[in-house]
C-alpha positions in Angstrom: -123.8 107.7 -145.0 -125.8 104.7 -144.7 -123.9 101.8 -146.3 -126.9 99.3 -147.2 -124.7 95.8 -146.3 -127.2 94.6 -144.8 -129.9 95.1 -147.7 -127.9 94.2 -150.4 -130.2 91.7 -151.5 -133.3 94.0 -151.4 -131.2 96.5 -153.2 -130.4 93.8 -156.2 -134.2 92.7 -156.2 -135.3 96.4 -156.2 -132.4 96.9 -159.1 -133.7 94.1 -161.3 -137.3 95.4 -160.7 -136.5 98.2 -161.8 -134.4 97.2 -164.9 -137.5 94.8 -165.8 -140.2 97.7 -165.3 -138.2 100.0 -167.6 -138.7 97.2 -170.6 -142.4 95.7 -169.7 -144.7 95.3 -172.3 -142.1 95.8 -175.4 -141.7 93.6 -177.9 -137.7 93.0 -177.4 -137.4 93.6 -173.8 -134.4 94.4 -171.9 -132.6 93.9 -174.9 -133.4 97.3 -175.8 -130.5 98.1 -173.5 -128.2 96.6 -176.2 -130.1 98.1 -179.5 -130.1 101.8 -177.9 -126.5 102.3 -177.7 -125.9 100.7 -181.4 -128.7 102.9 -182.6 -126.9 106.0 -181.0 -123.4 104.8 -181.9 -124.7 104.9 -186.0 -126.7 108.0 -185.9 -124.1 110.0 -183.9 -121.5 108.4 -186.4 -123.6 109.2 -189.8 -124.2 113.0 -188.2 -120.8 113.8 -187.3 -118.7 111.6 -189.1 -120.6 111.6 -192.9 -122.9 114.7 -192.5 -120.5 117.6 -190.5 -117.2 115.2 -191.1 -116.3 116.4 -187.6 -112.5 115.1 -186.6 -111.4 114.8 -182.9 -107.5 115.7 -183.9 -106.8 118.3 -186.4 -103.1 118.3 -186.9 -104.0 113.8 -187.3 -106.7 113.4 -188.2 -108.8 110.3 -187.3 -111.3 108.1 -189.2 -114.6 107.8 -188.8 -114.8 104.7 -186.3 -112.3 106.6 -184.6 -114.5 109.6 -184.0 -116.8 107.7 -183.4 -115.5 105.4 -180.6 -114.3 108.9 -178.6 -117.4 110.5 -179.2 -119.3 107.2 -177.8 -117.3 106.9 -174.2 -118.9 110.3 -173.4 -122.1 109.9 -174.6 -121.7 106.6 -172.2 -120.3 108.7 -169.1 -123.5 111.6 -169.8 -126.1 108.5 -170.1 -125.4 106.8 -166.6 -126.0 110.8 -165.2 -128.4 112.0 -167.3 -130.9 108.8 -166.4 -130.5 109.2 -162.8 -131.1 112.7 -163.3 -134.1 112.5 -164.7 -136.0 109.8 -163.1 -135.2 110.8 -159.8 -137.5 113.5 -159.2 -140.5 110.7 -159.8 -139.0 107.9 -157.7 -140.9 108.1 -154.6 -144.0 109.2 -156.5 -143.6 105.9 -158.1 -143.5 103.8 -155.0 -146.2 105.6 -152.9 -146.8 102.3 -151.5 -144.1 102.0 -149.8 -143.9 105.5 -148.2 -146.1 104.3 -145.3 -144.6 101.3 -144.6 -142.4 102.4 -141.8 -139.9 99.8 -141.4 -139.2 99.5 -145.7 -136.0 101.8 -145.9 -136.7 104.5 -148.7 -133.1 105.5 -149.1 -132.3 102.1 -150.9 -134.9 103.3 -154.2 -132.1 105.3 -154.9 -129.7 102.8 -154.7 -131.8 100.8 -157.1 -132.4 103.8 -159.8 -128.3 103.8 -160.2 -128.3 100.3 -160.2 -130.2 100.5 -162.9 -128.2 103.5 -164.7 -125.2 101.6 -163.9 -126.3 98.8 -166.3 -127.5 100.6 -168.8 -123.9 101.9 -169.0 -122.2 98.9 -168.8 -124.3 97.3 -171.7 -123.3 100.2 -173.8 -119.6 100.1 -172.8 -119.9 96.2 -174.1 -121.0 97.3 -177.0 -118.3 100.0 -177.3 -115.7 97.4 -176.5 -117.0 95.0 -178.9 -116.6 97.8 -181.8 -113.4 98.4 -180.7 -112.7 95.4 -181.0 -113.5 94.8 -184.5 -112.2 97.8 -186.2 -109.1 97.4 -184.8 -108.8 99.4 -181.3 -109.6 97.4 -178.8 -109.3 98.3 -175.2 -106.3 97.8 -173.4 -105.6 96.6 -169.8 -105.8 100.0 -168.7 -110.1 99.6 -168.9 -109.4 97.8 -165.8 -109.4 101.3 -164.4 -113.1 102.0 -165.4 -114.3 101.1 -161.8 -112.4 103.8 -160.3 -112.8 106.7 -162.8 -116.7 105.4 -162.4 -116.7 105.8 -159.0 -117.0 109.9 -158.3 -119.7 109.8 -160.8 -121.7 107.0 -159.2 -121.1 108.7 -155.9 -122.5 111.8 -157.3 -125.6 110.1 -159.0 -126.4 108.9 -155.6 -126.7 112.1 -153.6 -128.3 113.7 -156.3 -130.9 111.1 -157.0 -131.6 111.2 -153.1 -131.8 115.0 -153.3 -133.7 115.2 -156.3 -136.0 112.0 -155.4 -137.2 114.4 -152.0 -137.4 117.8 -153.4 -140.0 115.9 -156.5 -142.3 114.5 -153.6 -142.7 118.5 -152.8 -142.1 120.2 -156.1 -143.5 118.0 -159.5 -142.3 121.1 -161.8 -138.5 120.3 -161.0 -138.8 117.3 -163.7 -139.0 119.9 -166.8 -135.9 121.9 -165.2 -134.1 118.7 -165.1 -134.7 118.2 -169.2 -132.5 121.0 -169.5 -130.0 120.3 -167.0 -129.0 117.5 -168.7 -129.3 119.1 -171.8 -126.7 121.7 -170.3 -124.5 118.8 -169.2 -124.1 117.7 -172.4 -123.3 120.7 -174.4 -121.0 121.7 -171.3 -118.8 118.7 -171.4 -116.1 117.5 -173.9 -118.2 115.4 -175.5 -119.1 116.5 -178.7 -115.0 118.1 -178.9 -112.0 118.6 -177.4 -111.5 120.4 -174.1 -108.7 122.5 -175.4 -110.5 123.5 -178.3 -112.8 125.7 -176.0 -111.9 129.5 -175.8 -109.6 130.1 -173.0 -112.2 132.6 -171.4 -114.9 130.1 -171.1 -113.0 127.3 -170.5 -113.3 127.2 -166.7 -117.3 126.7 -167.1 -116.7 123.6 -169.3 -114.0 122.6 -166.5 -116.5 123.3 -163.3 -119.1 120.7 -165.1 -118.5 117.9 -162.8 -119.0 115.3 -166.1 -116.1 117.0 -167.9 -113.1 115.3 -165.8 -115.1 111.8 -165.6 -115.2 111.7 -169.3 -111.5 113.2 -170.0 -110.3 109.9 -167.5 -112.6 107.4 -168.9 -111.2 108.4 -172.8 -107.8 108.0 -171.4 -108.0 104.6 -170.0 -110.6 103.4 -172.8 -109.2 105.5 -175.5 -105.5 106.6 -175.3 -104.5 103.5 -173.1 -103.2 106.1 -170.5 -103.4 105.4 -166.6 -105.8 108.1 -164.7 -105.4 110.7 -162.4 -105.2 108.7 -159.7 -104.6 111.5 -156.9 -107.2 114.0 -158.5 -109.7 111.3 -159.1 -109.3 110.3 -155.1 -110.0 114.0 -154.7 -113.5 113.6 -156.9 -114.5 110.3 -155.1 -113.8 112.4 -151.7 -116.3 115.4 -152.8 -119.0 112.6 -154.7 -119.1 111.0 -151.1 -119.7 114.5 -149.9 -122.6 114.8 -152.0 -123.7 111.6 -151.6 -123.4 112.2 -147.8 -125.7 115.5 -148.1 -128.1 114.1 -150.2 -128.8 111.0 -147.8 -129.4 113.6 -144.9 -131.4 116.0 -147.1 -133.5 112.9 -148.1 -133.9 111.6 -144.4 -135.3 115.2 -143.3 -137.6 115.7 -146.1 -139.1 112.0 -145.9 -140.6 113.1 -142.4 -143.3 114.6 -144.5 -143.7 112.3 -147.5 -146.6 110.6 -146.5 -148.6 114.0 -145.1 -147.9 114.9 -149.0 -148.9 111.9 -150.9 
């Protein structure tokens, strides 16, 4: 796979492009990204907490802002995926421009589009931290782990947003399958409750959702104050650099015919 060293500062210009286009022309600007995830963090709070008075342990149960802040680390972990997911399958179609510029190296669009996701996350898990804070549970030193439960996700939001980025140069109907692909992800993950309260016989389809383990580890170094998995997260990292590695060389084939196309 095609490390870009030696583009890193293309890659941070395209990132902050990119970050900037998302916001142009509104009123408050980028920080939208802050006002989102507080906006989400209350309604998601009100519905589950007030309305359905949903509790994450039964035998102990938790407050509110306790539901809440467990409830928020997935929605976090599902967010960074779900927006790489779906802008991908426009992201060349955005930059025709550049298709025919021979020497510009399309790949790194991709690196840019997770940039961006990866922000977006990280504004959010401030905000997360800083209502930990408050209420009483902040993070502990274990959150110093967040890079390397991140990094089988991020590895996987790369070679999907190359594949994906490709295949929507050739196919523009793969954008409304991808609305509820991440709609599947969502329900499909522990997010919403606890992986043990799933039926044992459908279990296993929760489990093969590749979000599921990502947001099981990033609870337990956020949450619980628990170490990760280290071995079986080096196992994801070694199959998201798999994907990632497919997805480059599935990108580099299909570009051969980007420009005949647009």
């Amino acid at each position: 796979m095609t490390w870009p060293a030696r583009h890193v500062h293309l890659v941070r210009q395209l990132t902050r492009r990119e970050i900037a286009a998302r916001y142009r022309g509104s009123v408050l600007g980028v920080l939208w990204s802050l006002v989102t995830p507080l906006l989400t963090l209350a309604l998601y709070t009100f519905l589950f907490g007030v309305v359905f008075r949903t509790r994450w342990n039964v035998n102990a149960p938790e407050g509110r802002v306790e539901f809440a802040l467990i409830l928020f680390v997935g929605l976090i972990v599902h967010g960074l995926l779900a927006e790489c997911l779906g802008r991908a399958p426009s992201l060349i179609l955005q930059h025709a421009n550049l298709v025919k510029r021979v020497v510009f190296p399309l790949e790194l669009l991709a690196w840019s589009l997770v940039g961006s996701a990866l922000f977006n996350a990280l504004v959010a898990l401030i905000v997360w931290a800083f209502a930990a804070t408050i209420t009483g549970h902040a993070p502990g030193w274990t959150a110093l782990w967040i890079p390397l439960v991140w990094l089988p996700l991020l590895l996987l939001a790369m070679g999907v947003t190359w594949f994906l980025a490709s295949v929507g140069v050739y196919l523009r109907d793969i954008n409304h399958v991808i609305g509820l692909v991440t709609m599947v992800l969502l329900f499909l993950s522990p997010i919403f409750y606890r992986l043990d309260a799933v039926p044992a016989d459908v279990r296993l389809l929760v489990q093969l959702n590749p979000l599921t383990f990502i947001v099981e580890q990033t609870r337990e170094v956020l949450v619980w104050h628990h170490p990760p998995d280290v071995p079986r997260l080096a196992t994801a990292a070694v199959i998201g650099f798999l994907v990632a590695s497919l997805g480059l060389v599935w990108f580099q084939r299909m570009r051969r015919g980007f420009a005949d196309v647009l």
